[in-house]
N, C-alpha and C positions, 0 to 999 in steps of 0.2 A: 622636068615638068615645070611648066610655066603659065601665069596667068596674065590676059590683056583683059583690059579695060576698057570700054568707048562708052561716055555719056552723051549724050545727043539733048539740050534743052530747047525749046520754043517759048518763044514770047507771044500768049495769044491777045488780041484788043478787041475782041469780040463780044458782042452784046453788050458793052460801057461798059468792061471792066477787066481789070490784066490777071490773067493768069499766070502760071509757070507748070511745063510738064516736064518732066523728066524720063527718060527710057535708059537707065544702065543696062548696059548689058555686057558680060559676063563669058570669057571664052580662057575655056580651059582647052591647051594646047597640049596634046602627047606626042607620040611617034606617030605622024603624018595622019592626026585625026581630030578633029575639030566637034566638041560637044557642047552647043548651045544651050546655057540656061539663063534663062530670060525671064525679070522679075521687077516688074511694072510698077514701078509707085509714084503714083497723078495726084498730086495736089492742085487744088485752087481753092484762092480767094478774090471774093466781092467786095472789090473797096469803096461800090455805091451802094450796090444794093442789100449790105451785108448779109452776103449768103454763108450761110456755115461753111468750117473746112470739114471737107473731105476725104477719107483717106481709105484707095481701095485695099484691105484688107486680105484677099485672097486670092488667087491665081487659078484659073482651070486649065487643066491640063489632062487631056483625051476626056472630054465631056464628066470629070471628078476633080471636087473642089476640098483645095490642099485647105491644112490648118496653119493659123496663123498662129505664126512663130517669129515675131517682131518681140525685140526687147523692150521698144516702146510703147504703148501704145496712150491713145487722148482717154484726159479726162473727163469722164460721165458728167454732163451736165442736171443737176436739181431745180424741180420747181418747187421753189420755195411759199412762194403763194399759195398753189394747189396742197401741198402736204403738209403747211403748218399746224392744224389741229394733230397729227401723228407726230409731227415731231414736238409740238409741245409735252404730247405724253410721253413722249423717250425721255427729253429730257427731267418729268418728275419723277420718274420710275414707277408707271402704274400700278405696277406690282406691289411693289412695298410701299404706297400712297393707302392701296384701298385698305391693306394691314394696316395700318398706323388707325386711318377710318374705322376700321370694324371694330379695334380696341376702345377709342374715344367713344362711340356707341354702344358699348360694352360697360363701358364705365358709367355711362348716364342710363342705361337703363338697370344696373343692379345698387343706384342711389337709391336711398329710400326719402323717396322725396315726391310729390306728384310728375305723373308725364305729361310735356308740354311739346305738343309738335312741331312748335317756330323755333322755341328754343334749340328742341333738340335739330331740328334741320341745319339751324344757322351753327352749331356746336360742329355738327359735320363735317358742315361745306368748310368752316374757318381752319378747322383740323386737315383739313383735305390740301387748302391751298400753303396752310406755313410749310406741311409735307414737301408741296412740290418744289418751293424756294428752294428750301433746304436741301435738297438732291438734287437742284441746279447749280446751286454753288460749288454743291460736293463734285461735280463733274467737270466744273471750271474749275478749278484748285489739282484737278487729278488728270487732264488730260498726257498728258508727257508718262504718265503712269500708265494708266488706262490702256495705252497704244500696246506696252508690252504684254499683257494680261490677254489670253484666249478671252475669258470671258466677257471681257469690254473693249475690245481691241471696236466696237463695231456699234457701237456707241457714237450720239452725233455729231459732238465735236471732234471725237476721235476722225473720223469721216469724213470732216469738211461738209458735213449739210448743214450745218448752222454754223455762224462766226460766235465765237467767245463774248461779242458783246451782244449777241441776242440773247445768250445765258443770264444775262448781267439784266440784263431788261425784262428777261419774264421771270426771275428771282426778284425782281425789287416790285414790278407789279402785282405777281400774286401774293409777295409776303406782306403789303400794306394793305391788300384788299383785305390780306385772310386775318388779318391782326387787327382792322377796324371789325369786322364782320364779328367777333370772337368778343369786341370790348363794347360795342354798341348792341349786338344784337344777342348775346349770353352776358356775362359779366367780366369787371377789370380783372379778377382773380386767373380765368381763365385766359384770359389775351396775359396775364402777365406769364403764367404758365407756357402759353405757345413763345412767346418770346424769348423767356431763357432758354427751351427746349433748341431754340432756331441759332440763337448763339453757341451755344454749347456744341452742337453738332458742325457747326460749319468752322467755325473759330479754335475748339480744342479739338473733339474730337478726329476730325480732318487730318491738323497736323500731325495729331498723336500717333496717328498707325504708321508712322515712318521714325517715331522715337523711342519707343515703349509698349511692350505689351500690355499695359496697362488700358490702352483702349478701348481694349474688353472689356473691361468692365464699367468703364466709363461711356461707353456703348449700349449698354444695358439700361446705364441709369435712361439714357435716351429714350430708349424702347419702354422705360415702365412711366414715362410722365403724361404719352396721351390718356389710359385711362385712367388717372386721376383729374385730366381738362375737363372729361366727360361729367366725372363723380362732381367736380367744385361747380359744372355748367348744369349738372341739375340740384345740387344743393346750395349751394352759394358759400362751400367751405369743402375742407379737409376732417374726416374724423377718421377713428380706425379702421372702418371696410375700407376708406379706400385705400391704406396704406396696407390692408390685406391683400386687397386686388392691385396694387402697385409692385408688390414682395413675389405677387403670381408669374409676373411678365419679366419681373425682373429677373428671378430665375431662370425661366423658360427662353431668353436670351442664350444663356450658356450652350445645354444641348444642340441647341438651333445653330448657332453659328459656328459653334468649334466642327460638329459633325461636318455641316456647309466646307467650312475654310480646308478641314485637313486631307481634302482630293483637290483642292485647289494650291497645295504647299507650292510646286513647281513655279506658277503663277506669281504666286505671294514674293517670292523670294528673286524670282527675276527681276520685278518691278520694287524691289527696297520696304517692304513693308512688314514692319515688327509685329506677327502674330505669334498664338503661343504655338500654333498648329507647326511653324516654320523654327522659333527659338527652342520651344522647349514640348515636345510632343507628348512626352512623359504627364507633364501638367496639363498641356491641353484635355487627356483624355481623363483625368482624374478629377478635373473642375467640372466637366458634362454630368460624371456619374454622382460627383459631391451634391449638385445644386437639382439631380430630379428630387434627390432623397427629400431636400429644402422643399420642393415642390408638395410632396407628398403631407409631409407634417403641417405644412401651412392650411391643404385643404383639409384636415385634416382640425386643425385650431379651430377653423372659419365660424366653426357653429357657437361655440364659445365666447368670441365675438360679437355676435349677433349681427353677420353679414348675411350666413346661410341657416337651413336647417340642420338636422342631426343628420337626414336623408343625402343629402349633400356628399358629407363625408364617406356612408358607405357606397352612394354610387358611382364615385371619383375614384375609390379606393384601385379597383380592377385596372382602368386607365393608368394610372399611375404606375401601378407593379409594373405593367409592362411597358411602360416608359422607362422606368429602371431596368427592366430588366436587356432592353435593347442599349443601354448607356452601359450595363456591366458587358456585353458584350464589345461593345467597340471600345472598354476600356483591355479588355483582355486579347482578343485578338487585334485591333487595330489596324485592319485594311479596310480596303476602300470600300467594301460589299458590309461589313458593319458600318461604317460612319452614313453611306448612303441609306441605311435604314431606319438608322434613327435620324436621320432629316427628315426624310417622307413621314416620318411619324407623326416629327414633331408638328408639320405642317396639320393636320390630323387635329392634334394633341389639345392644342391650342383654343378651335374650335367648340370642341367636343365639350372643353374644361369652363368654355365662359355660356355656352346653350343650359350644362347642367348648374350653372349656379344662378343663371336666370328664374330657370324652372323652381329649383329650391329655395328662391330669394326666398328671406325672413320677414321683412319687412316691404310691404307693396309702397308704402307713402310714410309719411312721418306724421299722419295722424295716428297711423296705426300704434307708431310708437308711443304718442302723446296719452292713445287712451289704454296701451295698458300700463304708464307709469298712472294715471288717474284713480285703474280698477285699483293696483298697488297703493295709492292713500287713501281709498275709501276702503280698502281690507284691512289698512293699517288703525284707522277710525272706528269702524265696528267693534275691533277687537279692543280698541282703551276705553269704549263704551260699556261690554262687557266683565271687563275685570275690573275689581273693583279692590282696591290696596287700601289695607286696613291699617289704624294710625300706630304707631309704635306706643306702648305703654304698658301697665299692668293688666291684666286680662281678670275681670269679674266674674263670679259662677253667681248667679242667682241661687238661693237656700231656700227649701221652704218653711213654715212653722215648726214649732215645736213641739205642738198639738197633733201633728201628723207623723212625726215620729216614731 
């Protein structure tokens, strides 16, 4: 058995501009029989009037159209113009942008401090934008990574729908926009806050997840400093609630991500990335269940503090258990149907945990607090008006005559 070959090209000059067609064809020769399979691939180009190339795709054959089964084939062209607002949010991660948002809002509204609605708008938006920087960078720094991973294989510079240095450009104009907005329009406190947060994330933590599990936890800290941007953008400082409400997020990190990452191991580990979920899985799932318990005693303090009320604590209490109790599960069995539940949860969790300590705030403003440390020294005043300390000495009985005797 034997095969021939015959290419047959034309040069067309037709319409101002040169084509090339091509016709292989293909004969496969047996014992005295000849089977024509004929498979047509026409290209042209317009070298004036730049007409696209062209490339017929599929062949009919008895009025049914085959599939294409070319090794080749062109690439998808993008309009970049038309889909920039889309792909800017890819590139922020909208997802995890308006999380970052919700907690910075979270934090300003359970300040006890008055609400100011420029304030808090501009608190927002500035949290919004160092957000997007910051997971623009993160996605230029990880492309070559990213490609291996299902999850981000699909991602835009993964893609080729944006060049590396558009990432470069809408990281340095949102993070100045979002970092004046934050230091002009809230306070320096707070823009200095977004700034370290912006470092830290791009600069250590970035490299970190290819050296050390340690990430995680320096991951965390990341995740717990927007709602303290929120707390110092309506207070104009740091005091205990917020480092209550900082201790909240900071925990609530763990569950979240170790469940997150340990159906992603495969992932992780194709692409070089030091998780505990992939190093050491024993730890990953015993730091989830360590840090609900953290969870729970914090809200738990809260009241004692004077962030929340006592109400607080018992109506958290319920949430909690079984926030724990779906973390002892995926500490004990360890497949994918626990770790996937307590994500969904914590997604939930989160929520749930910062609406109830709204509602239980203790303090609405910091007059509130002003006037009952006030009532507290005029109750302290009454009472050294009333008692009345008698001087140390001999104590006299008055006698009466001795005629009455």
């Amino acid at each position: 058995m034997s095969y021939l070959k015959v290419i047959h090209c034309t040069l067309c000059l037709k319409h101002g501009y040169v084509g090339v067609y091509s016709k292989p064809v293909l004969f496969k020769i047996t014992n005295n029989t000849l089977f024509q399979h004929l498979a047509r691939i026409s290209t042209a180009q317009n070298w004036r009037s730049k007409v696209p190339l062209k490339t017929q795709t599929t062949a009919t054959v008895k009025n049914k159209v085959t599939q294409d089964t070319r090794v080749w084939k062109e690439t998808p062209s993008y309009d970049r113009k038309s889909n920039t607002g889309q792909y800017c949010l890819m590139l922020s991660k909208s997802r995890l942008t308006s999380l970052v948002v919700l907690t910075s809002m979270a934090g300003y509204a359970l300040a006890p401090a008055p609400f100011q609605l420029t304030t808090f708008a501009f608190c927002a938006v500035g949290t919004g934008l160092v957000s997007a920087a910051a997971n623009s960078i993160n996605q230029y720094h990880e492309v070559p990574f990213d490609a291996q991973m299902s999850r981000t294989k699909n991602r835009v510079l993964v893609k080729g729908l944006l060049e590396p240095v558009h990432a470069i450009g809408f990281a340095a104009l949102t993070s100045s926009v979002g970092l004046g907005v934050l230091y002009f329009g809230v306070n320096p406190l707070t823009a200095a806050l977004g700034a370290g947060n912006l470092i830290l994330y791009t600069s250590v933590y970035t490299p970190m997840k290819r050296m050390s599990i340690l990430n995680t936890w320096l991951g965390s800290v990341v995740g717990a400093i927007p709602p303290l941007m929120g707390w110092a953008g309506c207070t104009g400082g740091l005091d205990a609630g917020a480092l209550v409400l900082g201790a909240l997020l900071y925990s609530w990190q763990f569950p979240h991500f170790n469940a997150l990452s340990w159906n992603l191991r495969p992932d992780y580990s194709r692409a070089g990335y030091r998780m505990m979920a992939v190093t050491n899985p024993a730890l990953c799932r015993r730091v989830a269940l360590r840090h609900t318990g953290i969870i729970t005693a914090t809200c738990l303090v809260s009241p004692y503090i004077g962030v929340t009320n006592t109400w607080f604590a018992l109506e958290s209490l319920p949430l909690n258990i079984y926030f724990m109790y779906l973390a002892w599960q995926f500490y004990q069995k360890s497949d994918s149907a626990s770790s996937r539940k307590l994500f969904r949860f914590s997604l939930l969790h989160l929520p749930a945990l910062m609406l109830l300590m709204l509602v239980n705030k203790k303090y609405w403003s910091s007059s509130d607090t002003q006037e009952q440390t006030d009532t507290k020294i005029q109750d302290v005043g009454i009472l050294d008006k009333r008692i009345t300390v008698l001087p140390r000495g001999p104590v006299v009985v008055a006698q009466g005559n001795d005629k009455q005797c």
